[in-house]
C-alpha positions in Angstrom: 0.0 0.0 0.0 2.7 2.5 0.7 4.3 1.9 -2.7 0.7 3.2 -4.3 0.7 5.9 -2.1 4.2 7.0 -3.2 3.2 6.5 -7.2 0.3 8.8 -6.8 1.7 11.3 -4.9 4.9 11.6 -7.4 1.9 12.0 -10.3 0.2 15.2 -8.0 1.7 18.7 -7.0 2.1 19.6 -3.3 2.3 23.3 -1.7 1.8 24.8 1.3 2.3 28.8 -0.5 -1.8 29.9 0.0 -0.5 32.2 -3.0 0.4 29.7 -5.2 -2.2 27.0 -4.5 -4.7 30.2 -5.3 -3.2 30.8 -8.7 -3.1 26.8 -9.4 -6.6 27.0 -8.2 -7.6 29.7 -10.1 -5.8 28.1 -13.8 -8.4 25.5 -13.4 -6.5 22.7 -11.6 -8.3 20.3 -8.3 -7.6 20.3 -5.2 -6.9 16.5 -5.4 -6.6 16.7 -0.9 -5.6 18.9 2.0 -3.0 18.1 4.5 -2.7 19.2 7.8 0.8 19.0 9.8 2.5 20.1 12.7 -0.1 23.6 11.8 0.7 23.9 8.6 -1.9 23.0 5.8 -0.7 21.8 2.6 -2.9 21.5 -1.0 -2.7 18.4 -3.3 -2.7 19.2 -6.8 -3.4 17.1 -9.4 -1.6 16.6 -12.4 2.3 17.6 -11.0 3.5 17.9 -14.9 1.3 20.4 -15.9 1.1 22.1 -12.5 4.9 22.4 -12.9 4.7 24.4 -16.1 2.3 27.0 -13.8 4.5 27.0 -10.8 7.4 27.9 -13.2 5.3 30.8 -15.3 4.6 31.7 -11.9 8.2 32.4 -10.0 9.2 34.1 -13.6 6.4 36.7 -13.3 5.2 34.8 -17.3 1.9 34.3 -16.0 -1.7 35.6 -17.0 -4.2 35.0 -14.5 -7.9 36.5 -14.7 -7.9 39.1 -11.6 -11.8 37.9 -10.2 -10.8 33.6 -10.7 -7.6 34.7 -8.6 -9.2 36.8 -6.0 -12.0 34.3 -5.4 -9.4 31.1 -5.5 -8.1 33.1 -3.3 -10.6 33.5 -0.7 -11.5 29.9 -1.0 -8.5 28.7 -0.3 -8.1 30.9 2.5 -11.4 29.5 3.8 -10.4 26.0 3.2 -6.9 27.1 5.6 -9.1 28.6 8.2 -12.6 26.3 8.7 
């Protein structure tokens, strides 16, 4: 069983940046779970290739994100953190 466990979590995309699980949120992608340890809360991603490409648009400011989906991914993830 752990060896399944590792196989699908190598084929999904794990943060715990609220910022970047909003814009991954926002681009369409699903929260696959959430993860809560030691405080922190961390969001499963599926689809870790693709959500890769994202992450790296992301950190080299090459990103376009619709303002509204990423203020309102944004408050549901912050939701999702806090309830």
């Amino acid at each position: 069983m752990k060896y399944m466990t590792n196989r699908i979590m190598n084929q999904n995309y794990k943060t715990k940046c609220q910022f970047l699980a909003s814009t991954l949120y926002a681009q369409g992608f699903l929260i696959e779970s959430i993860e809560r340890i030691n405080g922190e809360c961390f969001f499963i991603f599926e689809n870790k290739k693709n959500a890769e490409k994202i992450v790296r648009k992301y950190y080299s400011s090459d990103l376009k994100v619709d303002p509204r989906k990423l203020f309102n991914s944004f408050k549901d993830i912050k939701s999702m953190i806090f309830n």
